[in-house]
N, C-alpha and C positions, 0 to 999 in steps of 0.2 A: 911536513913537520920540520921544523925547524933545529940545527944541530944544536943537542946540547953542549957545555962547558960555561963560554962565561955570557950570565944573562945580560950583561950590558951594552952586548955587541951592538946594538944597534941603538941604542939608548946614552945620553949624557950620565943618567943617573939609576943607579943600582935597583930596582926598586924590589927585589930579591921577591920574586912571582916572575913566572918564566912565560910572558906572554910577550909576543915581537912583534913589531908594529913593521908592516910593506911601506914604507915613505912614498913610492909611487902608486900603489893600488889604493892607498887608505882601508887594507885588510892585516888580519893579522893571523897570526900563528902560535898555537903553543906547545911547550915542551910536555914531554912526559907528566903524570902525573897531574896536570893542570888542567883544570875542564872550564868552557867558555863556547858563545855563541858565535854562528855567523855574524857577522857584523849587518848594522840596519846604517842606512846613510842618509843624510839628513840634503836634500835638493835646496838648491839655490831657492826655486819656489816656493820651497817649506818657510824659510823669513821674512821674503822680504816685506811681510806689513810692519816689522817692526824695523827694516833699514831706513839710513835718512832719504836712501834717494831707492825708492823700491822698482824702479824698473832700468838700476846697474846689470851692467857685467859681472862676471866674475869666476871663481872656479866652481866645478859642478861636477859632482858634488861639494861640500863646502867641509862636512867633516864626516867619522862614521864614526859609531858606538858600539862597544862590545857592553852588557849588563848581564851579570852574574856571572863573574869569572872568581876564579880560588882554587887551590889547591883540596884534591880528591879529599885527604885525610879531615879537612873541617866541612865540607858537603851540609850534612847534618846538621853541624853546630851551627855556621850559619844560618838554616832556614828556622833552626830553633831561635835563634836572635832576635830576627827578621832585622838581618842584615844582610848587605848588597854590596857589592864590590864591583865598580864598572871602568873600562880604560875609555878615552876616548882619542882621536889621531885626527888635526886640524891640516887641513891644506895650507901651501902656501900662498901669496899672493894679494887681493885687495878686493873686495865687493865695492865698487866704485869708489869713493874718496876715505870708506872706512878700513879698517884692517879686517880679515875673516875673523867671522863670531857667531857666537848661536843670537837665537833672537830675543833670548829674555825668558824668564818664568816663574810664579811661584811655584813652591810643592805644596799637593793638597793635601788635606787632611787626611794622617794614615789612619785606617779604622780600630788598630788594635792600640792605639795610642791617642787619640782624636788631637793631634799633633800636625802642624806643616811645621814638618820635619827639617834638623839642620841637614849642613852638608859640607866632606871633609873631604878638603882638595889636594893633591900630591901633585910637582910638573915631572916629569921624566925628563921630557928633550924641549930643548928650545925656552921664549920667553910668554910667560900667560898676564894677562892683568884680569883679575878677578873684579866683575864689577858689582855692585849688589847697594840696592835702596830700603830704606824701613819699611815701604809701603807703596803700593802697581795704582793707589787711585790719586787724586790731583793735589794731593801736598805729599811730594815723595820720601819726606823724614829725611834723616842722615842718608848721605850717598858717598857710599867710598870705594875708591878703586886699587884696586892691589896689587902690585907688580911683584911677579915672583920666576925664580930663575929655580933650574935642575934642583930636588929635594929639598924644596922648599912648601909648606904648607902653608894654604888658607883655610879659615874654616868660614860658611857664610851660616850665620843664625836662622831660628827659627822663621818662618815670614817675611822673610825678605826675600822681594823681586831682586834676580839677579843674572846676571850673560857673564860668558869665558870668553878674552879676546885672544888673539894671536899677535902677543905682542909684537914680534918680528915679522915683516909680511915677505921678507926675503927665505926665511926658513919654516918649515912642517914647525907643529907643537905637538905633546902626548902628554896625555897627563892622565893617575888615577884618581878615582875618588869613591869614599864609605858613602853608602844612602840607605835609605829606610826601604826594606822589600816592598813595603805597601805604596810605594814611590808612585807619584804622580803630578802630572805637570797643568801648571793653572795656566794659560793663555791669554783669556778672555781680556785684562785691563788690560795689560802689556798693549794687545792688537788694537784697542780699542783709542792709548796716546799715540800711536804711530810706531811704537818701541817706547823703550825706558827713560827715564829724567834725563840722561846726557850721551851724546854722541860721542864713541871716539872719532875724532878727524885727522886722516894723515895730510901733512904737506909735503913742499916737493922734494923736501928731504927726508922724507917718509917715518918724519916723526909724531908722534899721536898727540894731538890740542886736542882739547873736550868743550864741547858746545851743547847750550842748554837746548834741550828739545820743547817750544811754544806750546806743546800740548800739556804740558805741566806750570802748577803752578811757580814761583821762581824759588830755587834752591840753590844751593853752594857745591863746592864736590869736594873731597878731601883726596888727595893722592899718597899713596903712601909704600909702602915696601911691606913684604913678609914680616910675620914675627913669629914669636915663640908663644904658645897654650898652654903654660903652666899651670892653669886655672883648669884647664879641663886633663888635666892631669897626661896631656900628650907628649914626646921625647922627641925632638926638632930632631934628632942624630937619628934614628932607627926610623925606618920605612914603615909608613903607614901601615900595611897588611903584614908587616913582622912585628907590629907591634899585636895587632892583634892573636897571630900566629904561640908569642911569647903568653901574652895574656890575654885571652877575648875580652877581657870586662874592658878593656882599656878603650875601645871605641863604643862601648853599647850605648851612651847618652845620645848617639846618632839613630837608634831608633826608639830611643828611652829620652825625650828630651825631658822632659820632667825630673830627671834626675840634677835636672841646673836650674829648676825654674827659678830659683835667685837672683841667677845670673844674667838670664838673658834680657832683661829689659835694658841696660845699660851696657852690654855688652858692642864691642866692634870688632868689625874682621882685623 
């Protein structure tokens, strides 16, 4: 168990839920009052159909996940939501010319909502790029990549194929994120182009260029930075899970997307 006092010991950024990430184990720990799984770890063998070069090196495990962590006192409230709260803790280093990354996915359809559900990203430490495309089959819509630093949020919409990168391949990444309990992961097109519309590629100064993947049809990418959700009525200043803590309604569109169906056809991370 990890000593309580200040949660950020090990963390860039506050994210007030008392869950600590082992930067060497890729386990974590938490404080009193905070309840949360063994971690599941995701093997090198787990992506690589969807790396550019699938039979790299690299670290191994690649990253692990902890899903359904919170504080004891919303237990309940949570699973009445159906909502999820998961961290996840990226290694550092390179899967051959790319930076560490999951390998892609849609979320399937939740059944209490017949929804592929959005998904509401927090970084803790280090630097993420949030990748995400309108669509996994061979015209991949809008493609945009998001670069986001400590307490900074992305959010990726409904149906959109999308990967977490590790911006930095010199440092670990952590990051949390709200999901739909009925959460579930589409695979099939992702494995089916090789991975997603664009590759990130590092050079020899271990900066990320993006190159189009031949198994899709030809697209653009837009690169871009973090912003503010004031549309989804989110507060860039308070910690995802304190916001919820403050007000649960304030994330429920993440298992209630219906509640923006306005929004979301035109909307961008």
């Amino acid at each position: 168990m990890a000593t309580p006092g200040n949660p950020a010991a090990l963390l860039d950024f506050d994210p007030m839920l008392g869950v600590r990430p082992d930067r060497e184990k890729l386990t974590f720990t938490y404080d009193p009052g905070i309840f949360g799984p063994e971690p599941e770890f995701r093997r090198l063998d787990d992506i690589r159909r969807s790396l550019r070069d699938p039979a790299c090196d690299g670290p191994d495990p690649v990253y692990s996940i902890v899903m359904d962590v919170g504080r004891e006192e919303h237990r309940s409230e949570l699973a009445r939501r159906m909502l999820l709260f998961g961290v996840v803790a990226y290694a550092s280093g390179r899967l051959g010319d790319e930076p560490v990354r999951s390998q892609g996915h849609i979320h399937s359809l939740a059944p209490h909502c017949g929804w592929s559900t959005p998904e509401l990203f927090e970084i803790w430490e280090g630097r993420a790029i949030v990748y995400a495309q309108e669509s996994a089959g061979d015209d991949p819509g809008r493609c945009i990549a998001v670069s986001a630093g400590p307490g900074e949020q992305v959010v990726v919409p409904p149906g959109w194929a999308h990967s977490v990168i590790n911006g930095d391949p010199q440092s670990r990444m952590v990051f949390g994120a709200w999901c739909d309990r009925q959460y579930g992961f589409v695979y099939d097109q992702v494995r089916a182009h090789h991975g997603l519309a664009w590759f990130p590629v590092l050079d020899e100064k271990q900066i990320i260029h993006w190159e189009p993947n031949p198994h899709y049809r030809t697209s653009t990418i837009s690169l871009r930075m973090s912003r503010a959700y004031p549309e989804l009525g989110l507060n860039s200043r308070v910690p995802i899970y304190e916001q919820f803590a403050q007000n649960p309604e304030a994330v429920q569109w993440v298992s209630e997307p219906g509640r923006f169906d306005w929004l979301w056809p035109n909307f961008a991370p």
